[in-house]
C-alpha positions as CSV (number, residue, x, y, z in Angstrom):
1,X,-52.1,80.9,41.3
2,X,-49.8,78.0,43.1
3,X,-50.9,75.5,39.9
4,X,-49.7,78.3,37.5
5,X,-46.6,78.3,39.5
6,X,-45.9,75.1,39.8
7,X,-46.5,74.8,35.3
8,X,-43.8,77.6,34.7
9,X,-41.6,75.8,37.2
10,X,-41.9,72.4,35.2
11,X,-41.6,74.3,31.9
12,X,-38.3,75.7,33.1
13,X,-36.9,72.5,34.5
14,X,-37.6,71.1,31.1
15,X,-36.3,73.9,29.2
16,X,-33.3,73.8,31.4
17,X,-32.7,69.7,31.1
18,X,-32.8,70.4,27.0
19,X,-30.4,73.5,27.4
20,X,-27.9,71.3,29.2
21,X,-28.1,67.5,27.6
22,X,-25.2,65.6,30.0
23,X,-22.4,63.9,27.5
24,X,-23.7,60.3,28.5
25,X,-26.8,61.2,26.3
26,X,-24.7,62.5,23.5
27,X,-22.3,58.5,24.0
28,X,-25.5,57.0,23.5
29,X,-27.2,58.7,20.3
30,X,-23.6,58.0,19.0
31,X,-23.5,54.5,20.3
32,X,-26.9,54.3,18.5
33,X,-25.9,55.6,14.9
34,X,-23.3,53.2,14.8
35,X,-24.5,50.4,15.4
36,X,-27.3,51.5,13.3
37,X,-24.8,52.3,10.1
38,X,-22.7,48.8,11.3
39,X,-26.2,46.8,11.2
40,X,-27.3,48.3,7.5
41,X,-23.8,47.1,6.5
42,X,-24.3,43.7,7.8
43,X,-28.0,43.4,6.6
44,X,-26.7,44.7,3.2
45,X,-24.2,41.9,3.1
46,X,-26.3,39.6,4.0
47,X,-28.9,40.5,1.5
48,X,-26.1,40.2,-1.6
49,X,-25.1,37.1,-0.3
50,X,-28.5,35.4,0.2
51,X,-29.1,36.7,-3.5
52,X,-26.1,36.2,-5.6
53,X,-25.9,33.2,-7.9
54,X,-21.9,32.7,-7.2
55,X,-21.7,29.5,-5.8
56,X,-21.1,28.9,-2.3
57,X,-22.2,32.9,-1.5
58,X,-25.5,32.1,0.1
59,X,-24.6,29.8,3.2
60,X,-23.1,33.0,4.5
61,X,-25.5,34.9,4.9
62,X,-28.6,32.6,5.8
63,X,-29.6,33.0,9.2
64,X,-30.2,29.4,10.3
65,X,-26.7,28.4,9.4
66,X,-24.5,28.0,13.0
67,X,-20.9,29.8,12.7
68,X,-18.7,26.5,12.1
69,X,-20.6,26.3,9.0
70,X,-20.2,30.0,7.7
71,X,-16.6,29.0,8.7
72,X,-16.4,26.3,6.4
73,X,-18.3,28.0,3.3
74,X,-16.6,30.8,4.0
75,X,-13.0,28.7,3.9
76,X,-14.0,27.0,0.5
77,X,-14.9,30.3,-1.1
78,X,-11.7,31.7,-0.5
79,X,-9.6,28.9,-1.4
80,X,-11.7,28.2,-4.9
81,X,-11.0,32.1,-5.3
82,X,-7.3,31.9,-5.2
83,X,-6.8,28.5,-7.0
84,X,-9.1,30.0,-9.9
85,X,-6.7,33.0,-9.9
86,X,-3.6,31.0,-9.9
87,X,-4.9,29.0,-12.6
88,X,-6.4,32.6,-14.6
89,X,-2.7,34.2,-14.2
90,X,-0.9,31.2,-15.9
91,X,-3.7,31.8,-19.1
92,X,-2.8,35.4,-19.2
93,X,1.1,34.7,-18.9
94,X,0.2,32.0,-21.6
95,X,-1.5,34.6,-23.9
96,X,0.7,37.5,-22.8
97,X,4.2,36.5,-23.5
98,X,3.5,33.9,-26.5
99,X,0.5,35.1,-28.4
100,X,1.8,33.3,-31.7
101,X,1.5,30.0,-32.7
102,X,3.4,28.8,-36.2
103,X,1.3,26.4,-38.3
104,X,1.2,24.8,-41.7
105,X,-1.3,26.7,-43.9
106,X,-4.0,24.5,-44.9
107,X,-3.4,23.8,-48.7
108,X,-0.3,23.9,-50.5
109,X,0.9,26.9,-52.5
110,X,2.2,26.5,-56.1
111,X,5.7,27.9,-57.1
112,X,4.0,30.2,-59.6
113,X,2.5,32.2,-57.1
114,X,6.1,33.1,-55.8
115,X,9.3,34.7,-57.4
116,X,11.9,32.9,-58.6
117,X,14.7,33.2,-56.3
118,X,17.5,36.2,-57.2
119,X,20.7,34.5,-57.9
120,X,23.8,36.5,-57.1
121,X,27.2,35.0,-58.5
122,X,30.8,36.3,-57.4
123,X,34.0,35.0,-58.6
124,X,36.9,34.1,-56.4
125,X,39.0,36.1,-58.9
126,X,39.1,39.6,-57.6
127,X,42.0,40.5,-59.9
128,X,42.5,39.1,-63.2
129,X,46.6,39.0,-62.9
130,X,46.8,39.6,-67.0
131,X,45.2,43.0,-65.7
132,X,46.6,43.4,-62.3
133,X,49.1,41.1,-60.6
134,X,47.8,41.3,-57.3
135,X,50.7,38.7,-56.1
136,X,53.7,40.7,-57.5
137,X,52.2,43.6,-56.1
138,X,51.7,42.7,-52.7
139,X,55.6,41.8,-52.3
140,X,56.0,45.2,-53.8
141,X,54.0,46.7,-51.2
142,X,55.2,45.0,-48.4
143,X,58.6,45.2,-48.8
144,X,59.7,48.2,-47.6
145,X,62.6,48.9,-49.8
146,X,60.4,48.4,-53.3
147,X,56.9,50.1,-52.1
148,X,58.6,53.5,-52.7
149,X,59.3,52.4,-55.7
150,X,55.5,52.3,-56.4
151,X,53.9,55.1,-57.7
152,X,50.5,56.5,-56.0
153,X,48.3,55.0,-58.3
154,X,50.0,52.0,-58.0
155,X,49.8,51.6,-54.1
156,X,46.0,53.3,-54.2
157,X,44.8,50.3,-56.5
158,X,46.5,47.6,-54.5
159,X,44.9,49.0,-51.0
160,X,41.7,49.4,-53.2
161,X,41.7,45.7,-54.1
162,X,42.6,44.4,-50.3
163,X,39.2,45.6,-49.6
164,X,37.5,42.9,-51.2
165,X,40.4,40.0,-50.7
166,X,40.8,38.3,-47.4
167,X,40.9,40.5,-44.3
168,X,44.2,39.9,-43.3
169,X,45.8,41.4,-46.4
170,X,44.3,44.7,-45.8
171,X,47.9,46.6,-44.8
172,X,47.0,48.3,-41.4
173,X,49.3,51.2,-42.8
174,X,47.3,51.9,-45.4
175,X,45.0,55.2,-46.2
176,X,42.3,55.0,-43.3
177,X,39.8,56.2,-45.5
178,X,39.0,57.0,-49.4
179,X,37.0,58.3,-52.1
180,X,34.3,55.8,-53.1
181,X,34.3,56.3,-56.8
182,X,37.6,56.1,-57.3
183,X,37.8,52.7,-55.2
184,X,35.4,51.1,-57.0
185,X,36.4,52.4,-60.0
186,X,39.2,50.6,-59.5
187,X,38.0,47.5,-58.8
188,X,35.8,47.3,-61.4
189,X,38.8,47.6,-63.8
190,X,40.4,44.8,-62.5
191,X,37.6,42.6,-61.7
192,X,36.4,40.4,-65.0
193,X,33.7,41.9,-66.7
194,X,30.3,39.8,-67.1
195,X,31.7,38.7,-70.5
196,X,34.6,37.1,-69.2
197,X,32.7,35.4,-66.8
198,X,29.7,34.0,-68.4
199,X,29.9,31.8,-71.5
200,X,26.0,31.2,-72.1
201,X,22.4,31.3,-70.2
202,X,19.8,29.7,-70.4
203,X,16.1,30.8,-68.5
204,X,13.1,27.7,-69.2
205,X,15.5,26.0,-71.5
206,X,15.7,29.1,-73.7
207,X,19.2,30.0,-75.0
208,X,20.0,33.8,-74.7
209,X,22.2,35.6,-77.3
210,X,23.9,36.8,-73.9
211,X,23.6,36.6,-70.2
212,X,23.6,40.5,-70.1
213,X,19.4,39.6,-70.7
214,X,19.6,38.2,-67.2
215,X,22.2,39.1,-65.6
216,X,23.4,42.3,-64.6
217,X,26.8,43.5,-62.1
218,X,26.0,44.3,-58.6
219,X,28.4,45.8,-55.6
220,X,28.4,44.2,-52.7
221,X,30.8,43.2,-49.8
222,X,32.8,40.7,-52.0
223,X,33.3,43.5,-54.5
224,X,31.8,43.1,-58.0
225,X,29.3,40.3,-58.9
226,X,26.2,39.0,-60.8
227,X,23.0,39.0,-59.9
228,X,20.3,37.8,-61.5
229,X,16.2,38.9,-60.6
230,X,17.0,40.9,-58.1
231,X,14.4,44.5,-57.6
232,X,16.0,47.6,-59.4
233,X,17.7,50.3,-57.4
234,X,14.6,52.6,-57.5
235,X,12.8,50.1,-55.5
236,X,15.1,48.6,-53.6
237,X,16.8,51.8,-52.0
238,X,15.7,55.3,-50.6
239,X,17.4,57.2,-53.1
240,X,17.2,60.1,-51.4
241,X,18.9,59.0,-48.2
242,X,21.9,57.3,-50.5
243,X,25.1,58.8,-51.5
244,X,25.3,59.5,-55.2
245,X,29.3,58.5,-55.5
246,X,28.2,54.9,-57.4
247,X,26.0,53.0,-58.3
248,X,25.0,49.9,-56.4
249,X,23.1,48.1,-59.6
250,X,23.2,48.9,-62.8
251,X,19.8,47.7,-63.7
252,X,17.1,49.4,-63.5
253,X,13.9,46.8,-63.6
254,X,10.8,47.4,-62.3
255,X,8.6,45.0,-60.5
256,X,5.4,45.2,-62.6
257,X,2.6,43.7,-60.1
258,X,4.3,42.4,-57.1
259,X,5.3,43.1,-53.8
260,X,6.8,41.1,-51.0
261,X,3.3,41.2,-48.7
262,X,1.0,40.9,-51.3
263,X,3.0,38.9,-53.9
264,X,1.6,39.1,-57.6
265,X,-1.8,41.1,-58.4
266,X,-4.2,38.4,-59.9
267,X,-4.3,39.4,-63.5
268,X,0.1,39.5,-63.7
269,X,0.9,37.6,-66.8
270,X,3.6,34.3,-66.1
271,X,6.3,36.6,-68.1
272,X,6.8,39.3,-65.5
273,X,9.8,40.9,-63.3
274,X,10.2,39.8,-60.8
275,X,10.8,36.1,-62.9
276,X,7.9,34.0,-61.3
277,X,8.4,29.9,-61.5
278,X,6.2,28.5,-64.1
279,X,7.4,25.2,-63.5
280,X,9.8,22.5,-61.5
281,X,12.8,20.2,-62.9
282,X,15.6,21.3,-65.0
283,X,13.8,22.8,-67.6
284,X,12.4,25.2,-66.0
285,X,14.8,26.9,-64.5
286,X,18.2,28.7,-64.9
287,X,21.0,27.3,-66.7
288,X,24.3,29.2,-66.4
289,X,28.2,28.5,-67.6
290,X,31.0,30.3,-65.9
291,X,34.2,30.5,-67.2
292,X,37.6,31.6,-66.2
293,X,41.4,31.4,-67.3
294,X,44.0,29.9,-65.9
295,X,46.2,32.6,-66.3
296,X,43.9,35.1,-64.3
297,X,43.9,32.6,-61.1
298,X,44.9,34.4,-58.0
299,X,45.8,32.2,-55.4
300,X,46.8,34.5,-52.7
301,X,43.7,37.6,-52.5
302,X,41.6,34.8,-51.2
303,X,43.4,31.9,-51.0
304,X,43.8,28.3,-52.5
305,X,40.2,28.2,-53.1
306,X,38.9,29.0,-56.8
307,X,36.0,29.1,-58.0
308,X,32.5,30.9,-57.9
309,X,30.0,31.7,-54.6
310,X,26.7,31.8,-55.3
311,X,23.4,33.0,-53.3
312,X,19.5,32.7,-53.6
313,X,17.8,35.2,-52.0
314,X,14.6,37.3,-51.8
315,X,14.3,39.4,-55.1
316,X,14.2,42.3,-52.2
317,X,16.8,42.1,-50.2
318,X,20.5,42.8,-50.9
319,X,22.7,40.2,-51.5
320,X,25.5,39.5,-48.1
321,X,27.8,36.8,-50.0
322,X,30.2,37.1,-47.0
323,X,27.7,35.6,-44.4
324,X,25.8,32.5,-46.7
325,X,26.5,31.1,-50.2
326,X,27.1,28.0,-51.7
327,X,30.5,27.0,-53.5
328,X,30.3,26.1,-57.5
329,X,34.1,24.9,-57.7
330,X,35.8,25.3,-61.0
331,X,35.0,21.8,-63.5
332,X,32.5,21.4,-61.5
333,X,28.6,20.5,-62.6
334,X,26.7,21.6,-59.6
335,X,23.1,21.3,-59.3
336,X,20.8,23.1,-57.6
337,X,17.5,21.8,-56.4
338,X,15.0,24.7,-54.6
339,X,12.8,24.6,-51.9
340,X,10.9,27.4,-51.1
341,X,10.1,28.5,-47.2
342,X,7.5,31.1,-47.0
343,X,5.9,32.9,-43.6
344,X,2.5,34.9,-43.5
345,X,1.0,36.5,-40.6
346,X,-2.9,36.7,-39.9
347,X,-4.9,39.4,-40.0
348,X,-5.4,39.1,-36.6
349,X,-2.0,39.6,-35.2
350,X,-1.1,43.1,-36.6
351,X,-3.2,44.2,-33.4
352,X,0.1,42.6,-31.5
353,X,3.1,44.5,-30.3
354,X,5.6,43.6,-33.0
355,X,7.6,41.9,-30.3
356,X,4.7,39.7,-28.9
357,X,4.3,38.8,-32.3
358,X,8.1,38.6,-33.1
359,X,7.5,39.8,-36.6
360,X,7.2,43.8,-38.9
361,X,4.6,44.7,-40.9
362,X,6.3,46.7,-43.6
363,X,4.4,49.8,-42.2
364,X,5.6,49.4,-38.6
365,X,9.5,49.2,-39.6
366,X,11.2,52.1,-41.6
367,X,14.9,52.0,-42.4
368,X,16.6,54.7,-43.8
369,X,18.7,53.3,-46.6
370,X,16.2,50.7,-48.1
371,X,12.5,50.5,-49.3
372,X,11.1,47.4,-48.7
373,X,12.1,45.8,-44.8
374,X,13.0,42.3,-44.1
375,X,15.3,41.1,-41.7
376,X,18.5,41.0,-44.1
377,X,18.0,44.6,-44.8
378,X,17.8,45.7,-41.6
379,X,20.9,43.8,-40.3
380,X,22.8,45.4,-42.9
381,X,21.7,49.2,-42.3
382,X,22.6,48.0,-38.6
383,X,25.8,46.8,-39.8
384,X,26.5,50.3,-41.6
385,X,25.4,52.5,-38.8
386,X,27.2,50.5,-36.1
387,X,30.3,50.4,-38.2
388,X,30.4,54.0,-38.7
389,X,29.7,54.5,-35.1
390,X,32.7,52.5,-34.2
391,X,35.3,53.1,-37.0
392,X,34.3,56.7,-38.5
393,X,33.7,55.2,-41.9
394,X,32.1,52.4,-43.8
395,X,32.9,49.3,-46.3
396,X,31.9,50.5,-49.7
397,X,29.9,47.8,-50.3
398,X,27.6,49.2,-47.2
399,X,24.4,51.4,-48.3
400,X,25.1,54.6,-46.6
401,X,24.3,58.4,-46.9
402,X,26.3,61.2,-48.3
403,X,27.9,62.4,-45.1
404,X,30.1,58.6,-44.1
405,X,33.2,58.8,-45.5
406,X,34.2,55.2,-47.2
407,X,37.1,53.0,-45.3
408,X,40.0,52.2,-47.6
409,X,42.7,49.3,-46.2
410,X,43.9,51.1,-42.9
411,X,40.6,50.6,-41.5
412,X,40.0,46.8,-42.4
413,X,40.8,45.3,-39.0
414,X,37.9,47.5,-37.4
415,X,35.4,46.4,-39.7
416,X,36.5,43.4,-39.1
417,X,36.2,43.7,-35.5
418,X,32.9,45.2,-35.2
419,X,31.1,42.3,-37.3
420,X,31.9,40.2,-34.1
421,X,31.2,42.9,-31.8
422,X,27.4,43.6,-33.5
423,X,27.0,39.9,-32.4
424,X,27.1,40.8,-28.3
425,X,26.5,44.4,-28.2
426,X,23.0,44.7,-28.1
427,X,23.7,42.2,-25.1
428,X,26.4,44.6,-23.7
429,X,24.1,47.9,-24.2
430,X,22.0,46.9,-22.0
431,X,24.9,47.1,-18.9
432,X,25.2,50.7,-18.3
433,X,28.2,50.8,-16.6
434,X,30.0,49.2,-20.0
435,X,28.0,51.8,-21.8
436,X,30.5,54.6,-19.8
437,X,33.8,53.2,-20.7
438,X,34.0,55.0,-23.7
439,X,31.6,57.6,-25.8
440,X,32.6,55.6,-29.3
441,X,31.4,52.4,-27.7
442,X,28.5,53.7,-26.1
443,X,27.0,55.0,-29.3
444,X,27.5,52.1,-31.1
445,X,26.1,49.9,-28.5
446,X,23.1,52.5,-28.6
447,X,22.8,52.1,-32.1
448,X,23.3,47.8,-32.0
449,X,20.3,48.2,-29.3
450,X,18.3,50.0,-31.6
451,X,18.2,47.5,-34.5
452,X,16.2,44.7,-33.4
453,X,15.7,43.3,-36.6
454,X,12.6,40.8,-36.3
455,X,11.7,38.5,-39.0
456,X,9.6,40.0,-42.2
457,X,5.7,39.2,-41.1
458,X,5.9,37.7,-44.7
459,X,9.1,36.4,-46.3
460,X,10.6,34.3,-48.7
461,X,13.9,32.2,-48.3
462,X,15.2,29.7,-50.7
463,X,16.5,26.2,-49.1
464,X,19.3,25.1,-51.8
465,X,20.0,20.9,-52.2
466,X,23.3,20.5,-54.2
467,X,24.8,18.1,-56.0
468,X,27.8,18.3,-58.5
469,X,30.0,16.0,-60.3
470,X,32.8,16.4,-63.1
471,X,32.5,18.5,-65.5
472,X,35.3,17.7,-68.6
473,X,34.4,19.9,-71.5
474,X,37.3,19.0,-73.1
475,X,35.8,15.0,-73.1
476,X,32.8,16.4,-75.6
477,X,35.4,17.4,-78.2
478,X,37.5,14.6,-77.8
479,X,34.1,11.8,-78.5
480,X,33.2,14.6,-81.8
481,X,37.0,14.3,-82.9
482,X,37.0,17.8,-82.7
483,X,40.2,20.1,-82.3
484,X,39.9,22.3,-79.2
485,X,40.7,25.7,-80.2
486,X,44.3,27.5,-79.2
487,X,42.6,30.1,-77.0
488,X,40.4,27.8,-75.7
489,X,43.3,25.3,-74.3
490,X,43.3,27.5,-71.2
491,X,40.0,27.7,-70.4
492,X,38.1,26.5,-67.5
493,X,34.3,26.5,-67.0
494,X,31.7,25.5,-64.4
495,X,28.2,24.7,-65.3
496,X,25.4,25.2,-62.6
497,X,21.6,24.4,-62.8
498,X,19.2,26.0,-60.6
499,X,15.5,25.0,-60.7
500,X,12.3,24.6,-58.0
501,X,12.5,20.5,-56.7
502,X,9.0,20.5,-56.9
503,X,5.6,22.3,-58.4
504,X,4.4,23.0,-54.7
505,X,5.4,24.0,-51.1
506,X,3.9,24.1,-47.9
507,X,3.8,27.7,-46.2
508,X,3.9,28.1,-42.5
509,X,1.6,30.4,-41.0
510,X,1.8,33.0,-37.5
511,X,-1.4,32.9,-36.2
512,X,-3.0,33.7,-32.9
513,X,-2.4,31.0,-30.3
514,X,-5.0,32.8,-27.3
515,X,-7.1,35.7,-29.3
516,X,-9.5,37.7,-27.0
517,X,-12.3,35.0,-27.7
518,X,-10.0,32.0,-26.5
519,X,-8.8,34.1,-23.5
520,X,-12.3,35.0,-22.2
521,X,-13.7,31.4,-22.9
522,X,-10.7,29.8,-21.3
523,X,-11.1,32.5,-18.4
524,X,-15.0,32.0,-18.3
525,X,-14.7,28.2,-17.8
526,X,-12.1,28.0,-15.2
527,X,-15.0,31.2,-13.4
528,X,-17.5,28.9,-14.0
529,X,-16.0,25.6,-12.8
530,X,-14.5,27.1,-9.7
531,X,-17.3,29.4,-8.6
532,X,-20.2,29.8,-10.8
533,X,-18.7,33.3,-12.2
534,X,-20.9,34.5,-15.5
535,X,-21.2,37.8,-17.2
536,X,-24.5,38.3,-15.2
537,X,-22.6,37.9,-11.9
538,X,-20.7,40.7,-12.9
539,X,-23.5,42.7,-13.6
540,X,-24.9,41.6,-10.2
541,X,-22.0,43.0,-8.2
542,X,-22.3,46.1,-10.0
543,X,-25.9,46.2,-9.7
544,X,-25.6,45.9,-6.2
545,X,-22.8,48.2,-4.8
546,X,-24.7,50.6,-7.1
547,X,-28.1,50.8,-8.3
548,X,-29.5,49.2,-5.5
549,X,-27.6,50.7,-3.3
550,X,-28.1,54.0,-4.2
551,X,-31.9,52.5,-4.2
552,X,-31.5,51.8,-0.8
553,X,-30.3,54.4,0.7
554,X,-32.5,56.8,-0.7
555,X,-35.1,54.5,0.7
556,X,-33.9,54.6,4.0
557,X,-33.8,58.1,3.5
558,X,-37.3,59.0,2.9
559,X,-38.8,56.7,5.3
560,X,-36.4,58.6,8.0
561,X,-37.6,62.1,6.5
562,X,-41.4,60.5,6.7
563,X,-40.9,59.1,10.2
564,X,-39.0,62.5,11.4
565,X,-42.1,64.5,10.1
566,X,-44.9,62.2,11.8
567,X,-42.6,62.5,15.3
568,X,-43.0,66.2,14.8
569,X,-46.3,66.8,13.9
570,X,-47.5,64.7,16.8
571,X,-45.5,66.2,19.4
572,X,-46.9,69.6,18.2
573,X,-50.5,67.7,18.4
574,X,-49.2,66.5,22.0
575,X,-48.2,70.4,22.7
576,X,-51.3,72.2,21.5
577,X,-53.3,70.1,23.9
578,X,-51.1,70.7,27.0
579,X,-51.6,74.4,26.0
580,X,-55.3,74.0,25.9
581,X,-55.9,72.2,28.9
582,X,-53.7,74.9,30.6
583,X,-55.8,77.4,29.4
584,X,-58.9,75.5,30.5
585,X,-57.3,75.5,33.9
């Protein structure tokens, strides 16, 4: 009885000392698990280390290697880790903010494979004065004791004809706006007619019965001019978006096989539209002779300059005679030798933000007014919207829609003006307190910040290297003893020559300066030479912070579980034996 005492007394006690486990026990188990969880940590560090192929990795984590040492691999790591990303950062700037590189193409591309360039001709004579005598009229007008003396017409058709004289002749007191049939209208009655200003053609040394076969009147800025292979208004213009007052050109050729990206299908015969170059030299090119009378000079519309401006430009785009021309003065022989400048763009870039690449794909850039975008184009739609924005109405010679009503001479100075305020105002739009002043001006800076007219990804300009001399027409009758005819006497002509200097041109080329190959080869050799860094090491660190791991722990895991079972069913082996040898006793 006293031994089966004294048992339940020590089975108590016990019971009693698990029941109430003092806090220092509970420190320690915690004390235990942490360092535990800190040591699998370290040991897992150490393993990656002792097993990584990065260079340098390894030192750290061998165990025979003192502290100064892991100091000083540990020190070179970190500084071949930063000067490898310094170096890495100026790649990406490198590939991120220039992509594009511009380079000859490899061979040389004949002028046949290109269109001849569109030739646009306007005469300084806005007003024949047997027709309209712009300079009586505009003492008329501007003294104020004769201009009521005028009668509406009268006064309408002199404002009308300011428009396309010098800017300063515009009266500001003139209607603000008009109706744009009845202005142009009016100047087209004054202006000479393609017969008075052509006397002969010739396209490849080939007479035509009359330049009408390749020339044909177009509206622009300057008023009305010539323009020879230029795209028909179907193509060139949205006719949908464009007012249906008048006509911008008259002609109405189609471009059989060719387009401004892909130029002319393979099969397109050398007699197509747009005129392609078959040749170089004189013969091969266009011949024209302008003529004028004496008696229709104006000196005073736009000043003591006579003659004829003339433009080569992309058989796409619409003719702006007021920003870039060359002069053809009257008796004058000019001639005009053409080199073509061409840009592509690879393949490779149309991946590329267009401003990365600093160049539209025609399917990246719509404009409202024309068809076919290149940078010309779009400056002029900009040029319409901002000057509507600003001034409530539009030059006539502007594309615009149905609902912009047309300026007439009142509003001259502000179209003036805003040609020089396009120049700064995508600048200014980006200020917002400017954009505040006034709601006019803010719109239009919006609109000016809208444009960004980039470069054609392909496009075509024509280089022009003149010459002229003296050109007496009166000398050839005078060595045939000839007598110059009376209506002739008054006559005065200009001859120009326009053909390609020579058979071929070299084309420059946008290409990729860093693509994704070059980046990651320039990137994997600057890994490499600082730290051993592969494709595999990558995989490595993943493999290791995951996989394995998760390999690992699960490892850990189940021995723990196997270890936790073994515990127990021996302590239930240790307890079935006190319980026996208590029952023996």
């Amino acid at each position: 009885m006293a031994e089966s005492l004294i048992t339940m007394q020590e089975i108590n006690h016990r019971s009693e000392s698990i029941g109430k486990t003092p806090e220092t026990d509970w420190d320690s188990q915690r004390d235990v698990k942490v360092k535990k969880k800190s040591n699998f940590v370290k040991d897992y560090l150490i393993d990656y280390t002792s097993n990584s192929n990065l260079h340098g990795l390894k030192y750290l984590g061998e165990k025979q290697r003192t502290s100064v040492e892991r100091v000083f691999w540990f020190f070179v790591f970190t500084c071949c880790v930063v000067l490898c990303a310094g170096l890495i950062r100026k790649v990406w700037i490198k590939w991120n903010v220039s992509p594009v590189i511009v380079s000859f193409a490899e061979s040389s591309t004949p002028v046949w494979q290109i269109p001849y360039p569109a030739v646009t001709v306007c005469l300084e004579t806005k007003a024949k004065q047997s027709v309209f005598n712009f300079t009586e009229y505009y003492h008329l007008y501007n003294d104020s004791g004769t201009r009521e003396n005028l009668t509406t017409y009268e006064r309408n058709l002199y404002e009308d004809v300011t428009l396309v004289c010098d800017d300063h002749l515009a009266p500001p007191q003139g209607r603000k706006f008009g109706f744009g049939n009845e202005t142009v209208t009016n100047i087209k009655e004054v202006s000479p007619n393609i017969t008075d200003a052509f006397f002969g053609c010739k396209w490849k040394d080939i007479p035509k019965e009359t330049c009408s076969d390749l020339f044909s009147p177009i509206l622009t800025e300057e008023g009305l001019c010539y323009t020879f292979n230029n795209l028909g208004a179907n193509e060139l213009f949205r006719m949908e978006n464009i007012h249906k007052d008048y006509q911008y050109l008259e002609h109405q050729n189609v471009a059989e096989s060719w387009s401004l990206e892909d130029g002319y299908a393979p099969m397109t015969p050398i007699e197509t539209y747009p005129h392609r170059g078959s040749g170089y030299g004189a013969k091969a090119g266009l011949t024209f002779l302008m003529k004028t009378k004496q008696i229709d000079l104006d000196f005073l519309c736009r000043g003591p300059v006579q003659g004829f401006k003339i433009l080569l430009h992309n058989p796409a785009e619409l003719p702006r005679l007021s920003q870039q021309y060359f002069r053809s003065p009257l008796s004058q022989e000019v001639v005009v030798a053409v080199k073509p400048k061409m840009m592509t763009t690879s393949e490779g870039l149309r991946a590329y933000d267009p401003n990365r690449r600093q160049c539209y794909f025609p399917s990246e850039r719509y404009l409202k007014y024309f068809k076919i975008y290149t940078q010309s184009n779009c400056e002029m739609e900009c040029l319409t919207n901002f000057t509507y924005a600003r001034c409530g109405c539009v030059h006539f010679g502007m594309p615009h829609g149905p609902e912009m009503k047309v300026c007439n001479a009142g509003s001259m100075a502000c179209i003036k003006k805003v040609q020089m305020e396009l120049v700064v105002a995508e600048v200014e739009a980006g200020l917002e307190k400017r954009n505040e002043e006034n709601d006019t001006i803010g719109e239009a800076r919006k609109i000016a910040s809208r444009c960004k007219c980039l470069p054609a990804c392909t496009s075509i300009e024509y280089e022009a290297e003149t010459s002229q001399a003296d050109y007496d027409w009166k000398a050839i009758f005078r060595a045939y003893k000839l007598e110059i005819p009376p209506e002739m006497n008054d006559m005065m002509y200009s001859r120009v020559m326009i053909f390609f200097k020579e058979p071929q041109f070299i084309t420059s080329r946008r290409s990729e300066l860093y693509g994704q190959t070059d980046f990651l080869a320039n990137c994997g050799g600057l890994l490499g030479l600082f730290m051993g860094f592969s494709i595999l090491s990558v995989v490595e660190i993943l493999y290791f912070f995951t996989l394995r791991l998760w390999c690992v722990v699960w490892n850990r895991r189940r021995n723990k579980k196997n270890a936790s079972d073994l515990h127990q069913a021996g302590d239930m082996d240790v307890k079935s034996d006190k319980l026996k040898q208590n029952y023996k006793d």
